[in-house]
N, C-alpha and C positions, 0 to 999 in steps of 0.2 A: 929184249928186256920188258919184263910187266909195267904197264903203266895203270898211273891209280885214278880212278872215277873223280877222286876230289878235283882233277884238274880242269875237270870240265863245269864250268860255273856260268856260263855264258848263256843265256834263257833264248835270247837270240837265235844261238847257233842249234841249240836243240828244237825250237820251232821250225828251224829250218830242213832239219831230219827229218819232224812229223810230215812236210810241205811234201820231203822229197818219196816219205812213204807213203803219202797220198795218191803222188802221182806214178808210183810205181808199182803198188799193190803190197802185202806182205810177203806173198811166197817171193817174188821179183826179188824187195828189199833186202830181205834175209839171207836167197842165195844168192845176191851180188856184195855182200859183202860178209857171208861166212860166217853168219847168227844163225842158232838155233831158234824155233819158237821161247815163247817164255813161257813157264811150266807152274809159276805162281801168281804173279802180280802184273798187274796191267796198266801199265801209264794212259792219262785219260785228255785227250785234250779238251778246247774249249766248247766244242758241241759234240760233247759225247762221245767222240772219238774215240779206240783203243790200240795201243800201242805197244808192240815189243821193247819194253826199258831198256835195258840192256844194248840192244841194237841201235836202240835213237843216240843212246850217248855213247856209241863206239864212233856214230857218224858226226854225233856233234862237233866232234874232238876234230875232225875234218876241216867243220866252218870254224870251228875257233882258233883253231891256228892253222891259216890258209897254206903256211908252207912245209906243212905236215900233210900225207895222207890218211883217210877216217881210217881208226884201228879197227882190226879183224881181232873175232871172239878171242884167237886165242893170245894176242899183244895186250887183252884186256883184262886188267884182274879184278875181283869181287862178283860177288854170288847174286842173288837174286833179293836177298834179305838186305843187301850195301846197296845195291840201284834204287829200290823204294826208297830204305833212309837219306840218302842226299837228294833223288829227284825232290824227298819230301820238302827237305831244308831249304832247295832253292825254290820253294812253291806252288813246285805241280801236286794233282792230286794221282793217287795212284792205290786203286782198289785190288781184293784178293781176285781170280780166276777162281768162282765157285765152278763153272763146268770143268774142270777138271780135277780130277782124284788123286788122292794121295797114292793109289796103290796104283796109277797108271806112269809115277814118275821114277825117272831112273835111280839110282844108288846115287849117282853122282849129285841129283836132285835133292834125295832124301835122304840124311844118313842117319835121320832114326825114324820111329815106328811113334805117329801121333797117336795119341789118344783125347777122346771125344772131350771138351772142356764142361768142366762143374756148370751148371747151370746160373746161369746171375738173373740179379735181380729184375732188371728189366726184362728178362727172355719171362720170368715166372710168374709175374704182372700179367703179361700177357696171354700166361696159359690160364693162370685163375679168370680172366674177364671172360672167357672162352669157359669155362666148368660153371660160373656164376651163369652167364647165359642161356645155359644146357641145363639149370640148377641140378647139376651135379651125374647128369645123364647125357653126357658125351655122345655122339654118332660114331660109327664106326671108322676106322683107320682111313678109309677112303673117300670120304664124307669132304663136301670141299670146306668148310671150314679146317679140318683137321690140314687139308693139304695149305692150304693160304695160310694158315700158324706156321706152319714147317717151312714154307717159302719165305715168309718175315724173317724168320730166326735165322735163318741163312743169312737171309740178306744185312741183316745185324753182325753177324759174325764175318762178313764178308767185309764189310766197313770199318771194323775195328782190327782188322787183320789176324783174325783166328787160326794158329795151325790147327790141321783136326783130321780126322780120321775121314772115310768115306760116306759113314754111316751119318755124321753131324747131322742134328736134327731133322732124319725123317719121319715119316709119319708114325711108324712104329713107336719112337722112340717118342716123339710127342705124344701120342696119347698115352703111353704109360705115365705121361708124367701129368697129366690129365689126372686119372686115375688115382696117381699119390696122395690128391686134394684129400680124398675119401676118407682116409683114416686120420684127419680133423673135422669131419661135417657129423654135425649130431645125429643130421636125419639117419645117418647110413650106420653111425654108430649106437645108435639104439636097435636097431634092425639085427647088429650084431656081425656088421662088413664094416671091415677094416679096409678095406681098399687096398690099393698096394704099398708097402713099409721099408720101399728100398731106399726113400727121399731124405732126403738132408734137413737140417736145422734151418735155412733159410726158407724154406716153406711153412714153416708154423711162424715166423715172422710176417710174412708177406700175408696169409694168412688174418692172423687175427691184426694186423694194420688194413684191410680194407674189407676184410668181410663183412663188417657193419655199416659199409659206406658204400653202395654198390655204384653210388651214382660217380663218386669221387673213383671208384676205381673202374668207371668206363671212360671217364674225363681223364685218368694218368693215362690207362692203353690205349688211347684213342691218337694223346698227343707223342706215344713214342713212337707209334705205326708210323705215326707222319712224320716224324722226323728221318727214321731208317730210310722211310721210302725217298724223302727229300735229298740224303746223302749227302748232305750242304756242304762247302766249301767251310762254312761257320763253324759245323761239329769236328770238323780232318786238322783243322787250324788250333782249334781250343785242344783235341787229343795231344797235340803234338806237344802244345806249350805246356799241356798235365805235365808230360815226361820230361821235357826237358827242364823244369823247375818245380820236379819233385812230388806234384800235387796229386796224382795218381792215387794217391793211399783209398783204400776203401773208406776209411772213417769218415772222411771228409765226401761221401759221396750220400748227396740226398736219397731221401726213403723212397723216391721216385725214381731211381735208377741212373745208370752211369750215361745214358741219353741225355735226359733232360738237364742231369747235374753240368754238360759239357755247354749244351744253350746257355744254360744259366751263367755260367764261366764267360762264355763267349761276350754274353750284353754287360758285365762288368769290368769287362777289357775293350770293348767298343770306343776308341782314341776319342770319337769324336763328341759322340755321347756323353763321356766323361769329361771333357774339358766343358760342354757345355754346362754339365749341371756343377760345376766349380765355378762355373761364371758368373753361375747363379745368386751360387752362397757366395760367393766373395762380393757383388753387387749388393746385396740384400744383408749383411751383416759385417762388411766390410775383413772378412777373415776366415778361412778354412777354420774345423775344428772337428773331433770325433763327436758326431750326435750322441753316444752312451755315452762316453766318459770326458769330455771337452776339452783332449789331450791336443793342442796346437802346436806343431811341429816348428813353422816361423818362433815361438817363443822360447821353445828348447833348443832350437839349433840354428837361429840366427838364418842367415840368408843360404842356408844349404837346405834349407828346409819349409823356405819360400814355395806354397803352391804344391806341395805334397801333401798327399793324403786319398787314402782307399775308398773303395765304391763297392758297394754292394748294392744287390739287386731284392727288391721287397715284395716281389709280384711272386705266387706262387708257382713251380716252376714246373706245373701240368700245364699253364696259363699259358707258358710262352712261345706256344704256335699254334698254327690258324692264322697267324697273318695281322693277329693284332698288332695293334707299332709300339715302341717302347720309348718314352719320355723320360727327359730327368728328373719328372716327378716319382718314376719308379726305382730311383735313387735314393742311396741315404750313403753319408760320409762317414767312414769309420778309420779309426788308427790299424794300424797292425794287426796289435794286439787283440783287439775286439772285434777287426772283420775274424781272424783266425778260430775264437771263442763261440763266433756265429757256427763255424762249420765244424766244431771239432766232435759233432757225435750227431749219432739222428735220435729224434728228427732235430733238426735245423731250428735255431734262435731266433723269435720274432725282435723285431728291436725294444719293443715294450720290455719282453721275455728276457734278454738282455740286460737291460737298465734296471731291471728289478733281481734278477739275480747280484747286480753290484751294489746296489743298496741293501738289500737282505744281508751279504756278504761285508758291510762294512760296519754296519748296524751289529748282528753277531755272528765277529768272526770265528767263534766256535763254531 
């Protein structure tokens, strides 16, 4: 009878797998208990370590119920796309296997035919600081900028867990999109080059939002480089709690990318940080309230609504790596209603921007 991954919840008993595939190597591991390699995803332990999923939690299922023996591949049910989601849930992190190809996995693997994902915003930030750099005379395909772009962008799509074809982000396919820039640069269009016209409407966005800023737009690619390459435990935690409460939507995703947008998430869900700077204002004004609209939840809802109240982050969100630290001065308290208002379209609500939209808006409401 198939037994289901959910039963294995034991964080213990799965350390104890990694322990035992430490000391036994992976080929040993695998064929002493009847796993194949894993052909996607790689469970990661605490120093870097990489793991066959699947296999750790066949053997976990071992340590966790001692008077059971550790299930064999085939007593185990769910695929490779179920062991990441519950490893995720119980808090391991667990990255895509970029060396391996889509077209080197089996049917059984694969049972459909990926194709390469739309370009987003953060990958095309990336290629414009690179075209802005070059002012609009890119190096050839093999040029090591071009190749270190295509290594990012992997590494980006690696972290966010991209299915994708084999071709994903090579250099090829990078510099054409290099290239795409051209047919919005004046220089090249007065010249009477168009550059290449295969690119999407999020590039005349990205475009004319930092082309006139060249500094603001080596200061956003500067800080999503570091993020990818960081791989934080911070960005895989904040990803998860998007999906699982909904907050994934594009709209709500800053002009700076779904990177920085996820930092940003992260330091406004930071427990500790948060209770601090409530400590704050409740010390200092003797009461929580919304800074735009002074909506106090204690006075609407009585003691169920004691000490509740949202946190938004005011720091611009290229700012939020490098290492600087974040204080609850880079806080401000908001209701619901108003943190949501801050995020509901780009670019993103200053609090001033905020508070005078609701004044404007009361003043005339036509």
């Amino acid at each position: 009878m198939k037994r289901s991954i959910s039963e294995v919840t034991d964080a213990g008993a799965i350390q104890n797998a990694m322990a035992e595939y430490d000391r036994l190597g992976q080929e040993a591991f695998l064929s002493q208990y009847g796993y194949k390699q894993s052909r996607l995803y790689r469970l990661v332990g605490d120093r870097g370590q990489q793991y066959d999923g699947k296999a750790i939690l066949g053997v976990a299922y071992g340590y966790q119920f001692p008077n059971e023996t550790p299930l064999k591949s085939d007593e185990f049910s769910g695929g490779e796309q179920t062991v990441r989601r519950h490893l995720e849930t119980l808090g391991f992190q667990v990255i895509r296997d970029t060396t391996v190809q889509v077209n080197d996995l089996n049917q059984a693997d694969c049972s459909r035919t990926y194709r390469n994902p739309t370009w987003q915003r953060d990958e095309l930030i990336l290629a414009l600081d690179v075209y802005v750099h070059f002012e609009g005379n890119p190096p050839g395909h093999s040029a090591p900028e071009i190749e270190s772009l295509s290594k990012t962008l992997n590494q980006f799509h690696a972290l966010i867990g991209t299915p994708h074809a084999n071709t994903l982000r090579n250099v090829n396919g990078v510099y054409m999109k290099l290239m795409n820039f051209r047919r919005f640069d004046p220089t090249f269009v007065a010249q009477g080059k168009a550059g290449l016209s295969a690119g999407g409407k999020l590039e005349e966005e990205i475009w004319n939002t930092f082309l006139h800023d060249p500094e603001r737009l080596n200061m956003v690619a500067q800080a999503i480089r570091q993020a990818i390459e960081q791989q934080s435990d911070v960005l895989q935690n904040a990803g998860r709690r998007d999906s699982e409460e909904g907050d994934s939507d594009d709209k709500y995703e800053a002009i700076e990318g779904r990177m920085l947008t996820r930092q940003h998430r992260a330091y406004e869900r930071n427990r500790k940080l948060v209770e601090r700077k409530k400590q704050q204002v409740q010390r200092r004004l003797g009461k929580l309230s919304c800074e735009a609209c002074k909506f106090d939840f204690a006075e609407s809802y009585g003691d169920r609504g004691v000490g509740f109240i949202e946190c938004h982050h005011i720091r611009p969100v290229s700012e939020l790596t490098g290492g600087g630290k974040t204080t609850p001065d880079d806080l401000v308290l908001l209701c619901a209603n108003c943190h949501r208002m801050v995020h509901a379209r780009r670019p993103w609500l200053s609090l001033a921007e905020l508070i005078n939209i609701r004044i404007n808006h009361r003043d005339n409401p036509e």
